[in-house]
C-alpha positions in Angstrom: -15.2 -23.8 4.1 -17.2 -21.3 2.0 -13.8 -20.0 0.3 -13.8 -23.4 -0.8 -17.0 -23.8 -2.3 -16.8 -20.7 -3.7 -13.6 -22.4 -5.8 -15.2 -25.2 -6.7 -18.3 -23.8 -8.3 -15.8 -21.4 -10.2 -13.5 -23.9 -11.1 -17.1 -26.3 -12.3 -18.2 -23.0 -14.4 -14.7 -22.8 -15.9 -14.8 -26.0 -17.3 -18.1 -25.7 -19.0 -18.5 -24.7 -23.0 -17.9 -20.8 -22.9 -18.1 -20.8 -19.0 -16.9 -18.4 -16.5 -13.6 -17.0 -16.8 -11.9 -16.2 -13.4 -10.4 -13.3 -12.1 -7.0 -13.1 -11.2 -5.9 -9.9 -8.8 -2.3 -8.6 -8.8 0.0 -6.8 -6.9 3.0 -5.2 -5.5 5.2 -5.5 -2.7 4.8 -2.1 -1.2 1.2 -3.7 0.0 1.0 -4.1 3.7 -1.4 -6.7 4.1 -0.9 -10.4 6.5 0.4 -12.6 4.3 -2.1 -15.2 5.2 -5.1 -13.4 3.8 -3.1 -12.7 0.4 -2.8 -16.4 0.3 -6.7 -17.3 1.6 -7.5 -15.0 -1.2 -5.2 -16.1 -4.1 -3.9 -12.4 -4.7 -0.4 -12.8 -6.3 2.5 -10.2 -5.7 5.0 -9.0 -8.0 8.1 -7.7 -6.2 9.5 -4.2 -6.4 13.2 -4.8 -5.3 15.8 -2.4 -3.2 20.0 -2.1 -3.4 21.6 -1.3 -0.5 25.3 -1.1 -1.1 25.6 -2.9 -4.2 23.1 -5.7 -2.8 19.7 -6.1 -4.2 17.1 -7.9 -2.1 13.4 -8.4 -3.5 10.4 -7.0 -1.6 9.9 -9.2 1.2 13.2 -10.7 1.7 14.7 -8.6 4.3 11.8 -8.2 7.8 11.8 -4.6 8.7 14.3 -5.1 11.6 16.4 -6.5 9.4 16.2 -3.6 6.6 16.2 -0.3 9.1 19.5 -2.1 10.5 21.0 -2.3 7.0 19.2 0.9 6.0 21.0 2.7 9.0 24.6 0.6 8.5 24.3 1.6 4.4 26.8 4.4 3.1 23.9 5.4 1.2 20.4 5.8 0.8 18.7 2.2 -0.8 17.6 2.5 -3.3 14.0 1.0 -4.8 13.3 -0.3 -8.5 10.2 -1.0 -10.4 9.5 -4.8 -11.2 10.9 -5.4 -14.6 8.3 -4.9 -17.7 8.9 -8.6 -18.2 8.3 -10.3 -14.6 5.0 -8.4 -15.3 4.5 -10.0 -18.7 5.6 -13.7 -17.5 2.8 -13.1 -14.3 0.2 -12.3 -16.7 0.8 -14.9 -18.9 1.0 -17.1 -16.4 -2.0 -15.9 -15.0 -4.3 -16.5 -18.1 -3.0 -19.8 -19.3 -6.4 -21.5 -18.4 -8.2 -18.4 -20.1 -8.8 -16.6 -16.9 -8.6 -12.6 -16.7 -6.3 -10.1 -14.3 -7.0 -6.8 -12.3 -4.0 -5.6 -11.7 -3.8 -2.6 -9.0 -0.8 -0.7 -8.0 1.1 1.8 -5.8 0.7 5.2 -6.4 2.5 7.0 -9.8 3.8 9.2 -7.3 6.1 7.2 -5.6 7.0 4.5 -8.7 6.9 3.4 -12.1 5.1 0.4 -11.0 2.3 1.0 -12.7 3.9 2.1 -16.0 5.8 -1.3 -16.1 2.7 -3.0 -15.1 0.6 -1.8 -18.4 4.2 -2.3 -20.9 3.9 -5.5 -19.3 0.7 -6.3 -20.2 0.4 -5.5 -23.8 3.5 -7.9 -24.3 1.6 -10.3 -22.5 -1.3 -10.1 -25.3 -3.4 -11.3 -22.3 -6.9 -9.6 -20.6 -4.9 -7.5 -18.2 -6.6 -4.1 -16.4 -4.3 -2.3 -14.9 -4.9 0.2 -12.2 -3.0 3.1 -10.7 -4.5 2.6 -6.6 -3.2 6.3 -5.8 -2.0 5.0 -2.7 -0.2 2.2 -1.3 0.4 0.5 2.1 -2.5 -0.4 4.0 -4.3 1.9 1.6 -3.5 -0.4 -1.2 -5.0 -3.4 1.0 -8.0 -1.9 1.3 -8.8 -2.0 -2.6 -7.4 -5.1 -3.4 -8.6 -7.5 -0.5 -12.6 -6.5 -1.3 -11.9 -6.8 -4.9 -10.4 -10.4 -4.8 -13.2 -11.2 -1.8 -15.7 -10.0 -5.1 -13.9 -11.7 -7.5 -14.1 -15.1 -5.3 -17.4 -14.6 -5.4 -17.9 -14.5 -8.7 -18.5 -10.8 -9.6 -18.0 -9.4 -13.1 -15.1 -7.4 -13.9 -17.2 -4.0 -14.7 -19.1 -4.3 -11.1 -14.9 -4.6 -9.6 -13.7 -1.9 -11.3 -17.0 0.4 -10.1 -15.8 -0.7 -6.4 -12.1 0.0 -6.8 -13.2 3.6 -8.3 -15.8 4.4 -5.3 -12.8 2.9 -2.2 -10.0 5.0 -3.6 -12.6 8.2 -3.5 -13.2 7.2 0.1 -9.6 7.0 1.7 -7.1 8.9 2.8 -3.5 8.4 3.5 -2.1 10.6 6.7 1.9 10.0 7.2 4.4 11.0 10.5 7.7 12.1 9.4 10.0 11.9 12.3 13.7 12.4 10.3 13.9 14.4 7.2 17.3 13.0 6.0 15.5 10.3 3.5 13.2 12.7 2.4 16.0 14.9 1.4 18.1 11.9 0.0 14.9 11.0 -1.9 14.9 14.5 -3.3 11.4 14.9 -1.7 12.1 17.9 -0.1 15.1 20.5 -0.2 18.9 19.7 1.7 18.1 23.2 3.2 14.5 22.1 4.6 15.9 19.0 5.7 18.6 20.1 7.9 16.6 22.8 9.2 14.5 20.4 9.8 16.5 17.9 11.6 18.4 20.8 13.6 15.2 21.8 14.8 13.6 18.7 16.0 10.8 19.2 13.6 8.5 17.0 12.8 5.9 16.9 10.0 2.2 15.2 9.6 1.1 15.2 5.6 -1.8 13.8 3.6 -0.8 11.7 0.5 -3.5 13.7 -1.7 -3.5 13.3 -5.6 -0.1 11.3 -5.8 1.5 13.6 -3.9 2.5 14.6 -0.5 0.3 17.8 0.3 -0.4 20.2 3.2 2.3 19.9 5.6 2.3 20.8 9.0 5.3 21.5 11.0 6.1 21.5 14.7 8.5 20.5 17.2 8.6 17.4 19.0 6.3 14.7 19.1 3.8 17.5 20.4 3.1 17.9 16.9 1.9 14.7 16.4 -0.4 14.5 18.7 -1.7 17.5 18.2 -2.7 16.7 14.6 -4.0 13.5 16.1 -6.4 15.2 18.3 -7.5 17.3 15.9 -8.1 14.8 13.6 -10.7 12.7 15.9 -12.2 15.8 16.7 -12.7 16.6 12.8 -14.6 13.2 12.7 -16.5 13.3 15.6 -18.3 16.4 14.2 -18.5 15.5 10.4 -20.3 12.6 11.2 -19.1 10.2 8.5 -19.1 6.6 8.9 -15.5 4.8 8.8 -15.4 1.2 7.3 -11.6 0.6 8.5 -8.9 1.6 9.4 -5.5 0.6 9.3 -2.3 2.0 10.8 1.3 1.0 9.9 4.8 2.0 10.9 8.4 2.2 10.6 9.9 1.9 14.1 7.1 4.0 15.0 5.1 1.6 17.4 4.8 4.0 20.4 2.7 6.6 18.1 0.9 4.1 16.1 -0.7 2.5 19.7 -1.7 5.9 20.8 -3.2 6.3 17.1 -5.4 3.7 17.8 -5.9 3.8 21.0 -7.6 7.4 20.1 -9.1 6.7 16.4 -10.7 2.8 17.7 -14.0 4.9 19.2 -14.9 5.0 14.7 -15.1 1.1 14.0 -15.8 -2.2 15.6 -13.0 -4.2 13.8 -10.0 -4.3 15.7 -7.7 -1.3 13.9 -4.9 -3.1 12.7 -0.7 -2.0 13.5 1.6 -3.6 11.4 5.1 -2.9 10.2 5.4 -1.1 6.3 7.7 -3.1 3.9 11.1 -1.6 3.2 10.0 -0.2 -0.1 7.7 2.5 1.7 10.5 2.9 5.0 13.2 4.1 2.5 11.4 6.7 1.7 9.9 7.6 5.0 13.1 6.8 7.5 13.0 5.8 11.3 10.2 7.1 13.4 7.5 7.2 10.8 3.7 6.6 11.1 1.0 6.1 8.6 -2.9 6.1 9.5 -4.8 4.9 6.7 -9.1 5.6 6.5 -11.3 4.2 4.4 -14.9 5.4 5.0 -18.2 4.0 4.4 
């Protein structure tokens, strides 16, 4: 009810001389977010898209069941591509055909051009387009973009968003599982030597997506190594103190690790911590077995 009121004074403002001019958030498909809220919210998506074999499916198309089983059927590795500078230009101008404005935030330069395309996109759209690199993506995405539309729902200016979106990316962090090396190495991630090593040795590998990068490995065998890192990690909390607004955990057939995740890291909030599946742009990457625990903090 108050989503809807909040509507219909915007949309009374919009139609008055020189009124309010909306703002419209975009996206990409490597978000992991329920796609009921990203309706409820009127965030729109622009899909990255993924060949397997010769086939190319658009984000979203295939569940992740269905992907991993093609993923692990394919000859080869999938492979993901950008949106087109175009689609980007056509959602823009769609966007802005009543005279409304767009945020548009991104997955990481790290891991995609996304972002490039995005901003090529948006100075052939001639339209008021900001375009945002999140430095993160996945639930870490989420969290910037679902405040900001909430805000921009509620009327906020674009300056007062953009201050938001600047102080939540300083405050998350990005924690990933690795349980297979082989995409990684097919990725050209990490070395064929490294990876085979790797997957000879059972090894498994906990890193911290830090400044568009994967940083600070740590290596073990077994799943020991996981929890270990997990234990360690609620321990670092517990005596730093800080305050945790959410968090959010996602996998790629990674359940069992992701429950004991939060099962251990719920004690820091008193939202439920969410466990959902990652798209099959982010699981081509990471492979079977693969966690992600996402922390935005207060």
């Amino acid at each position: 009810m108050l989503t809807q009121i909040i509507k219909e004074i915007k949309l009374t403002n919009s139609e008055s001389a020189g009124g309010y001019m909306a703002i419209k958030i975009v996206t990409d498909s490597s978000i992991t977010i329920d796609p009921e809220l990203l309706k409820e919210l009127d965030i729109t998506v622009v899909p990255l898209s993924i060949t397997i074999d010769g086939v190319t499916y658009m984000g979203g198309d295939l569940s992740l069941d269905d992907f991993m089983a093609k993923m692990k059927a394919a000859k080869n590795l999938p492979k993901t591509s950008q949106p087109s500078v175009g689609l980007f230009s056509e959602t823009y101008e769609k966007l802005t055909a009543t005279g409304d404005e767009v945020i548009s935030i991104h997955l990481t330069s790290g891991l995609s051009g996304t972002v490039e395309a995005a901003r090529q996109g948006a100075l052939i759209s001639g339209r008021e387009v900001t375009v945002l690199d999140s430095d993160f993506t996945d639930q870490a995405l989420a969290f910037q973009v679902v405040e900001v539309a909430q805000m921009a729902q509620s009327g906020a200016g674009k300056e007062e968003i953009l201050k938001r979106i600047n102080e939540i990316r300083q405050k998350t962090e990005l924690f990933i599982g690795i349980s297979n090396l082989e995409n990684l190495v097919k990725g050209g991630r990490i070395s064929k030597t490294q990876g085979l090593i790797g997957n000879l040795l059972n090894v498994r590998v906990v890193m911290e997506f830090k400044n568009r990068s994967l940083e600070n490995p740590i290596r073990g065998r077994g799943t020991k190594t996981f929890i270990k890192w997990l234990e360690e990690k609620v321990s670092a909390i517990r005596q730093s103190g800080q305050k945790i607004k959410e968090i959010g955990i996602s996998h790629a057939e990674g359940l069992e690790m992701a429950e004991r995740a939060k099962e251990m890291l719920q004690e820091f909030v008193e939202k439920p911590i969410s466990i959902m599946q990652t798209g099959s742009i982010i699981a081509t990457h990471t492979g079977a077995g693969a966690w992600a625990i996402m922390i935005r903090y207060e």
